[in-house]
C-alpha positions as a Markdown table, in Angstrom:
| # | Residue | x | y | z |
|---|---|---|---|---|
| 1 | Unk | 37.4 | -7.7 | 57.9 |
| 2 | Unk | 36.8 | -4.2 | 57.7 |
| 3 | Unk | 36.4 | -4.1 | 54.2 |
| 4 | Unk | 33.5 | -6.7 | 54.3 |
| 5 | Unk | 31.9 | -4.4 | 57.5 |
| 6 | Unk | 31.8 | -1.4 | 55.2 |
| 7 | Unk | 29.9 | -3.7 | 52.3 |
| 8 | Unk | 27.6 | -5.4 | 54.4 |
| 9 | Unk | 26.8 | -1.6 | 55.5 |
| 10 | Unk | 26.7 | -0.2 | 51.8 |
| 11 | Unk | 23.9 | -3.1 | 51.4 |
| 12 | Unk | 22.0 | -2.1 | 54.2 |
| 13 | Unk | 22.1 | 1.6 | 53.8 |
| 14 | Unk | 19.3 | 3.3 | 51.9 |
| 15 | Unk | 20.4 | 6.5 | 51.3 |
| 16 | Unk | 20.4 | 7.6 | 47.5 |
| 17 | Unk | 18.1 | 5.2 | 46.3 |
| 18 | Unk | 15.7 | 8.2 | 45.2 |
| 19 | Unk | 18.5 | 9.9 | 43.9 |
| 20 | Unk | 19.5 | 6.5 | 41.8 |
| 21 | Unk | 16.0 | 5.6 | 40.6 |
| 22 | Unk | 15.1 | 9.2 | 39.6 |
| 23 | Unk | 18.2 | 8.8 | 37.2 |
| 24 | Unk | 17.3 | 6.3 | 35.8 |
| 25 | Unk | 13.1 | 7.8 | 35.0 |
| 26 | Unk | 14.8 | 10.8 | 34.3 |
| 27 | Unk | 15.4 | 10.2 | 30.3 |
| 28 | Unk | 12.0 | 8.6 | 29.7 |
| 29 | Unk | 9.8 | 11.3 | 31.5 |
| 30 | Unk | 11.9 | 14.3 | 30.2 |
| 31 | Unk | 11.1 | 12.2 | 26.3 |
| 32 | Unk | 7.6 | 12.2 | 27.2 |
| 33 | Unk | 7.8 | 15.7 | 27.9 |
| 34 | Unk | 9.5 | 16.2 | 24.6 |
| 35 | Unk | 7.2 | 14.3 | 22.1 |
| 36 | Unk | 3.9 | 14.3 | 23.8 |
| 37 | Unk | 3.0 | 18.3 | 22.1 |
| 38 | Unk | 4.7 | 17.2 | 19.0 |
| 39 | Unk | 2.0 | 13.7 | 19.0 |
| 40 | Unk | -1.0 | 16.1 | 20.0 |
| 41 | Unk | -0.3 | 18.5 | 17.6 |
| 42 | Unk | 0.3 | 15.3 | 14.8 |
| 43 | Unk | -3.0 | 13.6 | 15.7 |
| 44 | Unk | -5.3 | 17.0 | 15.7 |
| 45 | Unk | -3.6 | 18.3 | 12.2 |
| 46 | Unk | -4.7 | 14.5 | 10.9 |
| 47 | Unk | -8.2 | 15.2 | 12.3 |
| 48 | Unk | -8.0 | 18.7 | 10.8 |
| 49 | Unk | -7.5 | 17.5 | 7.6 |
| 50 | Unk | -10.0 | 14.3 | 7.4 |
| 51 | Unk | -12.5 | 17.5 | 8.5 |
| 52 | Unk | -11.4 | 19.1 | 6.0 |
| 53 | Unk | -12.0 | 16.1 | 3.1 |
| 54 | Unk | -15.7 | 15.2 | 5.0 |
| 55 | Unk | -16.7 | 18.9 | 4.5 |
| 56 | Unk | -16.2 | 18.7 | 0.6 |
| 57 | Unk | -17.6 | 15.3 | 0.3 |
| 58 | Unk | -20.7 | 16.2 | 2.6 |
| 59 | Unk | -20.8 | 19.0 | -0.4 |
| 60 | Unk | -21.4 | 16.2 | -3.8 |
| 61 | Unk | -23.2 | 14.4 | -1.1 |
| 62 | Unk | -26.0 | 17.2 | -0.7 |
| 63 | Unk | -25.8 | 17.8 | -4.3 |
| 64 | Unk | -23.0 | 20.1 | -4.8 |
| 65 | Unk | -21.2 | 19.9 | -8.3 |
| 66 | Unk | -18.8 | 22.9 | -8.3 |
| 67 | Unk | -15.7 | 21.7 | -7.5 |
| 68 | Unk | -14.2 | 24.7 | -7.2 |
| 69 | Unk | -17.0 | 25.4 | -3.9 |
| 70 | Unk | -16.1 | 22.2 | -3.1 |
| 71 | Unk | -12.5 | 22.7 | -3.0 |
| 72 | Unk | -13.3 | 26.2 | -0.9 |
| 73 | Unk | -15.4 | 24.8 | 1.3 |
| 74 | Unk | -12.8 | 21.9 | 2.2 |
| 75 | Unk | -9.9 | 24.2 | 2.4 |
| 76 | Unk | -12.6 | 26.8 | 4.4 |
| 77 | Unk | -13.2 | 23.5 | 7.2 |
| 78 | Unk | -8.8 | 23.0 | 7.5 |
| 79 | Unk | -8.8 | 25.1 | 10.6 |
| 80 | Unk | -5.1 | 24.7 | 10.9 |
| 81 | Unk | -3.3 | 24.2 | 7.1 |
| 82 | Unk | 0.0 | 23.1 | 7.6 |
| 83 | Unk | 2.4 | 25.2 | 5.2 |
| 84 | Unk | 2.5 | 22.9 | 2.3 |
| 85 | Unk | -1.0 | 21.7 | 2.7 |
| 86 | Unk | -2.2 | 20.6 | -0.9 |
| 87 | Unk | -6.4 | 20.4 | -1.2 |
| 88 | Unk | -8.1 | 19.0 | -4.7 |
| 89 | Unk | -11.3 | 17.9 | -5.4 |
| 90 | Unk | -12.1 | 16.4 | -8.8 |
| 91 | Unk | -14.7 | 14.3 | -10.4 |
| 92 | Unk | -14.3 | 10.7 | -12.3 |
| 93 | Unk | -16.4 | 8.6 | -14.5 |
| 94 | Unk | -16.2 | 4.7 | -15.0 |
| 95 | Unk | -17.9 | 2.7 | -17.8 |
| 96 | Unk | -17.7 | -1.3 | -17.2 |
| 97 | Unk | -14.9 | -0.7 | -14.4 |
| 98 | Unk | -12.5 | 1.4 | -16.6 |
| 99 | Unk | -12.2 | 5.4 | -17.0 |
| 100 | Unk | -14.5 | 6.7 | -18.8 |
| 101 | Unk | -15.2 | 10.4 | -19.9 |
| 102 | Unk | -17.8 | 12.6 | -17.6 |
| 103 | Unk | -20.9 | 13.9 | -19.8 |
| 104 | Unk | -20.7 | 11.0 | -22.6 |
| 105 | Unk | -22.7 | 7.8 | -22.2 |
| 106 | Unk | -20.9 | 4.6 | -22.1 |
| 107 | Unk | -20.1 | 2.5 | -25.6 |
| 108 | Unk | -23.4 | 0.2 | -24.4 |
| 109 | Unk | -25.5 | 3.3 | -24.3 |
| 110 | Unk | -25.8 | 3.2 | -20.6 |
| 111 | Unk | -24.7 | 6.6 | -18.1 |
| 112 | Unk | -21.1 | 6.5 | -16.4 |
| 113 | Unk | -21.1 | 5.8 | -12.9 |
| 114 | Unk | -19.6 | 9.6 | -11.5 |
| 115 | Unk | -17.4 | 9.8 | -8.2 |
| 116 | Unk | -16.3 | 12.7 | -6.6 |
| 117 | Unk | -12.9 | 12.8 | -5.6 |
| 118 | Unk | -11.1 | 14.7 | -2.4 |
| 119 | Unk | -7.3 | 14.5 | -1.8 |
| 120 | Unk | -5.6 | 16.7 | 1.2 |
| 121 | Unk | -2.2 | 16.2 | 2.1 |
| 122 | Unk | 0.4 | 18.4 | 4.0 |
| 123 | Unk | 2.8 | 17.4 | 6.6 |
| 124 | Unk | 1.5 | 17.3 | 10.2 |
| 125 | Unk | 3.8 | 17.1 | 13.4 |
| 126 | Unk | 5.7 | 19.7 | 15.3 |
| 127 | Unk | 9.3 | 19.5 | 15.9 |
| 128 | Unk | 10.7 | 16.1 | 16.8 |
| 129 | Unk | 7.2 | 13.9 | 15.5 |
| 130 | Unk | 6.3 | 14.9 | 12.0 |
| 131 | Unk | 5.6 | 12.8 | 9.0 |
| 132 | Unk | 3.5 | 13.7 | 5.6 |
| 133 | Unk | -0.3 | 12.4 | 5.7 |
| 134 | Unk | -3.0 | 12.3 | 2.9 |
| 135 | Unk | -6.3 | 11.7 | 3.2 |
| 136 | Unk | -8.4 | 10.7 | 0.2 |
| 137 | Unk | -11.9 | 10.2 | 0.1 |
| 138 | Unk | -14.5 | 9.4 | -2.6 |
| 139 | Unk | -18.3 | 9.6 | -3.5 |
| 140 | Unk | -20.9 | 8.3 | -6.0 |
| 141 | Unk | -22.8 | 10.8 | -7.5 |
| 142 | Unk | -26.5 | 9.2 | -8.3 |
């Protein structure tokens, strides 16, 4: 009898409960915590470097053919490089939808279609979220 009192008394008692349910939020709060700088700092190094490709593009867009400007100007707009951030810009020709060499007209006589080419990759993340991105874009030159 006394033994089922003291149960039926544990049931009804509410003391702890905080205690118990705060142990059990405890791991996912204190991971939030943990990742969530690690996530912003991921998502604005990705947004960085996409900058970073738009400003060279924005560059062949206006008219710009120096890809070494270009390639300044992208690296110039990558306000926070990560360590091994890698930045190109090239150019590319295509005759009847193969490769084709830039400055000579196609075998039918006709001009090359030119495209210029941005690549940036680095690895973005802080400590316990990081991961290698790349962002490629390209452009028709008229």
């Amino acid at each position: 009898m006394k033994t089922h009192s003291l149960l039926a008394r544990f049931r009804r008692s509410a003391h702890g409960i905080a205690a118990v349910e705060f142990a059990l939020v405890l791991p996912f709060l204190a991971a939030i915590a943990l990742l969530l700088p690690d996530l912003s700092q991921a998502t604005v190094g990705v947004i960085d470097m996409q900058g970073a490709a738009r400003a060279s593009i924005q560059y062949a867009m206006t008219g710009g053919t120096d890809l070494t400007e270009a390639r300044t100007l992208g690296l110039g707009a990558w306000s926070d490089q990560p360590a091994d951030a890698s930045f190109s810009a090239t150019e590319s020709c295509i005759c009847a939808g193969a490769g084709a060499t830039c400055g000579q007209p196609c075998a039918d006589g006709s001009s090359p279609q030119e495209y210029f080419n941005v690549t940036a990759s680095g690895h973005v993340g802080g400590t316990f979220i990081g991961f290698e991105n790349s962002v490629a874009r390209s452009v028709r030159i008229q």
